[in-house]
N, C-alpha and C positions, 0 to 999 in steps of 0.2 A: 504494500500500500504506500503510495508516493503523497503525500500532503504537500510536495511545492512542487507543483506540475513547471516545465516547462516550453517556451518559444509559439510563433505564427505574425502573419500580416495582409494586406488584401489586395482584391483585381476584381475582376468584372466577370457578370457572369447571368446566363438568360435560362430564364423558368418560364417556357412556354409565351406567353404573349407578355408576362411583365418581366421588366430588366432592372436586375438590382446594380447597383453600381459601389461600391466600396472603395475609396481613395484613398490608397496610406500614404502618408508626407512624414517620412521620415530622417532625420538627420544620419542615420547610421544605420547598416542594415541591411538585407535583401526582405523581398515581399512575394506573400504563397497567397493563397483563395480560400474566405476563411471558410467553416463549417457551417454557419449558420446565418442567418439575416435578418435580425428581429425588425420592424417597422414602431414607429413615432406618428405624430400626428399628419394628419392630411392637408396641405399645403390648396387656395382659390385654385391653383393647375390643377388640384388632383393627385400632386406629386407628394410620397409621403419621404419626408427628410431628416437625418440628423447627421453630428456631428463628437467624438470623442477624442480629446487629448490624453497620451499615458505618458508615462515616464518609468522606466528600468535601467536595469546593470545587465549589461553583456559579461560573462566571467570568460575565462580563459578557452572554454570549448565554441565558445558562440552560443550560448543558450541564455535567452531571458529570466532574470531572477526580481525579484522587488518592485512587482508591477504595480505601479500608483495611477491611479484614475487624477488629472487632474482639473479637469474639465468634460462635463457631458449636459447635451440639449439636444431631445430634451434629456432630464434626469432620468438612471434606470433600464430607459427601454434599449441603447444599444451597449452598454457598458459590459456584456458578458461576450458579446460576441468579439469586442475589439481585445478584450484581454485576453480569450482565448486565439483569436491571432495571433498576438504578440508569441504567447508561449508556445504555439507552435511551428512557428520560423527558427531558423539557423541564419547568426547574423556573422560578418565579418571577424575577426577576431581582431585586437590592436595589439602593437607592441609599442613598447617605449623602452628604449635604452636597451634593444632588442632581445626582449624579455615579453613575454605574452604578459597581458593585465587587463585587469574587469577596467570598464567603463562604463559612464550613465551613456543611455540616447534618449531623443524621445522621439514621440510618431504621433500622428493625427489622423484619425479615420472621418471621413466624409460618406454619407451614406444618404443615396438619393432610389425612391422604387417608385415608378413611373404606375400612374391609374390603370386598370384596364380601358381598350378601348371601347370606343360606344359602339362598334358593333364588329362581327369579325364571319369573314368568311371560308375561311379554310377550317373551322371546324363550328356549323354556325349552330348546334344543340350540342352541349355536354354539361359533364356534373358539376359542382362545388372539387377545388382542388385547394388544400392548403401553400400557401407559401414562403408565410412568417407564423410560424408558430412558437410565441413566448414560451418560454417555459418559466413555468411562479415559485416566488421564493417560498421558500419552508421555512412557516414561523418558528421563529425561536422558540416562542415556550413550549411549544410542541416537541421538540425537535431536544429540547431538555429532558422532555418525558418520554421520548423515544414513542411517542406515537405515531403509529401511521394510519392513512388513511386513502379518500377519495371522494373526487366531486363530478358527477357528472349533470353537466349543463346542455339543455337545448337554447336554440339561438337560431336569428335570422341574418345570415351574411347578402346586405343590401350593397343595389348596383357598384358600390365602390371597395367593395371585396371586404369591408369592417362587418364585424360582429356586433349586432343590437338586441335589444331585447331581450338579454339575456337572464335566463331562468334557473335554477336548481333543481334538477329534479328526484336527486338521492346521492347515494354514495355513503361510503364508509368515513363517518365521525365527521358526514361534510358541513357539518354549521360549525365547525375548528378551522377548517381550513378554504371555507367558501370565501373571504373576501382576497386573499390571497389565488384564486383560480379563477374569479370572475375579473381582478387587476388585469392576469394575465394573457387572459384571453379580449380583453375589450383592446388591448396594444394590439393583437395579433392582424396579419391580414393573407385572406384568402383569395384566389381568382372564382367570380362568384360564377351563379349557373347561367349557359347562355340557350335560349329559345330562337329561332327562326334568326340566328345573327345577332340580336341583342341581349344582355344582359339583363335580367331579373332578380328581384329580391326572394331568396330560400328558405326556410327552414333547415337549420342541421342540430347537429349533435356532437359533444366530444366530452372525456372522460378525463382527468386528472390524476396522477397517482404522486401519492407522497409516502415514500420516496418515488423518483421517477423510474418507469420501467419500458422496456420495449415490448413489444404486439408478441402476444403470448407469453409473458414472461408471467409461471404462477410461482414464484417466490417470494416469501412470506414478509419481503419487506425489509429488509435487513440495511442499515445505516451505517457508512460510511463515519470515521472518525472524523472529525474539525477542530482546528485549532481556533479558540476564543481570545485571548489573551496570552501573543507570543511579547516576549520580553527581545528588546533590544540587545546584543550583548557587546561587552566595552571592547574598545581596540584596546590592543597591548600598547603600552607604554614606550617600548622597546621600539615594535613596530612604525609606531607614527613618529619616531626619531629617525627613524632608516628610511620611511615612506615607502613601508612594505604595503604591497595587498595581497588579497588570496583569498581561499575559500575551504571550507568544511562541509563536508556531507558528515550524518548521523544516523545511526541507526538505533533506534529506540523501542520500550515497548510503552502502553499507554494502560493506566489500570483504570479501572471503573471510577474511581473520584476524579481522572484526566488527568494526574500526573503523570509526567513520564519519568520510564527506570529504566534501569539497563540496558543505559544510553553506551556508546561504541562507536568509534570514529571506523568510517567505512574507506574514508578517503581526505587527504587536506593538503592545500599546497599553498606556501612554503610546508613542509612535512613541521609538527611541532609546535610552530608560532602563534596557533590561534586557536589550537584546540580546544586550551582551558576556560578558553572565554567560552567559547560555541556551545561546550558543555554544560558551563555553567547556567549560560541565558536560557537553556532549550530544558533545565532542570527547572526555574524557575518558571517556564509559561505553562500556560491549561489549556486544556483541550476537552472538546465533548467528545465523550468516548464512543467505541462503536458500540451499537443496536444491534441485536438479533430477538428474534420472534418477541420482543419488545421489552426487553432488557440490556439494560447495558451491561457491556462485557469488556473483557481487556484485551488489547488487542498488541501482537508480536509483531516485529520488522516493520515499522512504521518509518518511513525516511524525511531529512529534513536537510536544507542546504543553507547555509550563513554564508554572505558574501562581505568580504573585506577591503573599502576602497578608498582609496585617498585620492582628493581633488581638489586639486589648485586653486 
């Protein structure tokens, strides 16, 4: 289990008659096509738009670490898609004093999904097709209680492919996690159903799971660890004399009250220099532990990466 995912960034790319466009501008870097494309509000075009600033460290392999949201409009709706971008890109590596070394960059996603049109003839009857589908956060206090659940919602996705009218109609423990699904899906957008050429307002349907699972997944629900409260850890003394940087991977386990133990350096480079920090700060942070069939449990091999940088 990895709790500091790595890399990604965006390009352009067409879903049937709407085209999502993604623009990364960033200072340092190469750019991939990210996984997902959630939509923001509807712009007098029709055009649904937004826009996210990040900021990260490049460490020594080319991998994104320390990814800060610095800016996003609107707030929320594209913020998950442009982080995981970032993390899943491989960016240039730098050297100074020809010696590989972490560096900050930052990047800016622009994100433009054009309306459907008002009428189309190369396929002029088909169904309801998703093509932003939000995925909704998992309340906290839920998520402390290791509860899971489900909400399924019917809904009318009108001429402009948004969801209205949205309804609850059951689901597991769905008055816990119904404003969180209905958030989710009022963002989302659909290419709606079209009649004789034209687009029409529909009736549909879709279901929620928390945790999130894929189409026939009947597993009982089981939660992934999160860290709540990681602890910053100090530079060495030493080090910021010499304007050393570097980094620590860890490997840990995490008990049911979220502390972690039998913490192990997997890997750290300078070898030595920074360990006792990494250790120290990564003893000191909390974590919600992982869920299973709705208990938290403790969970082994859990990894964590500290990155060590000096900047001018």
């Amino acid at each position: 289990m990895n709790l500091w995912d790595t890399c990604h960034a965006a390009s352009h790319t067409t879903l049937g008659l709407l085209t999502f466009v993604a623009i990364a501008i960033q200072l340092a870097g190469c750019a991939a096509v990210p996984n997902s494309s959630p939509a923001s509000a509807t712009s007098e075009r029709g055009e649904v738009h937004g826009e996210v600033a990040l900021t990260y460290i490049v460490d020594i392999h080319g991998e994104a670490h320390n990814i800060t949201i610095m800016h996003a409009e609107p707030p929320g709706l594209f913020d998950q898609s442009a982080i995981d971008a970032v993390k899943h890109s491989r960016f240039k590596p730098k050297y100074a004093r020809g010696k590989l070394t972490p560096y900050r960059a930052k990047a800016t996603y622009k994100y433009v999904l054009h309306a459907p049109p008002a009428t189309r003839t190369d396929h002029p009857n088909s169904a309801i097709a998703v093509v932003a589908l939000i995925k909704p956060k998992y309340p906290l206090a839920m998520r402390k209680q290791c509860l899971t659940g489900s909400v399924h919602l019917q809904f009318v996705v009108n001429i402009a492919g948004r969801a209205r009218d949205i309804e609850i109609v059951g689901g597991k423990r769905a008055e816990l996690f119904a404003k969180s699904a209905r958030a989710a899906l009022a963002g989302s957008y659909f290419m709606p159903r079209y009649v004789d050429g034209h687009p029409v307002a529909s009736p549909a349907e879709y279901t929620y799971h928390f945790p999130e699972r894929s189409a026939g997944d009947d597993s009982t629900g089981d939660i992934a660890a999160i860290p709540t409260l990681p602890v910053t850890p100090r530079y060495p003394t030493n080090a910021q004399l010499r304007q050393i940087s570097g980094m620590v991977q860890l490997e840990f386990s995490i008990g049911v009250d979220g502390r972690a133990s039998n913490v192990s350096v997997v890997s750290s480079e300078p070898k030595g220099i920074f360990d006792a920090s990494a250790i120290d700060a990564l003893t000191k942070s909390r974590f919600l532990p992982e869920c299973k069939n709705g208990h938290p449990v403790a969970a082994d091999r859990a990894t964590f990466t500290y990155l060590f940088t000096m900047f001018n």
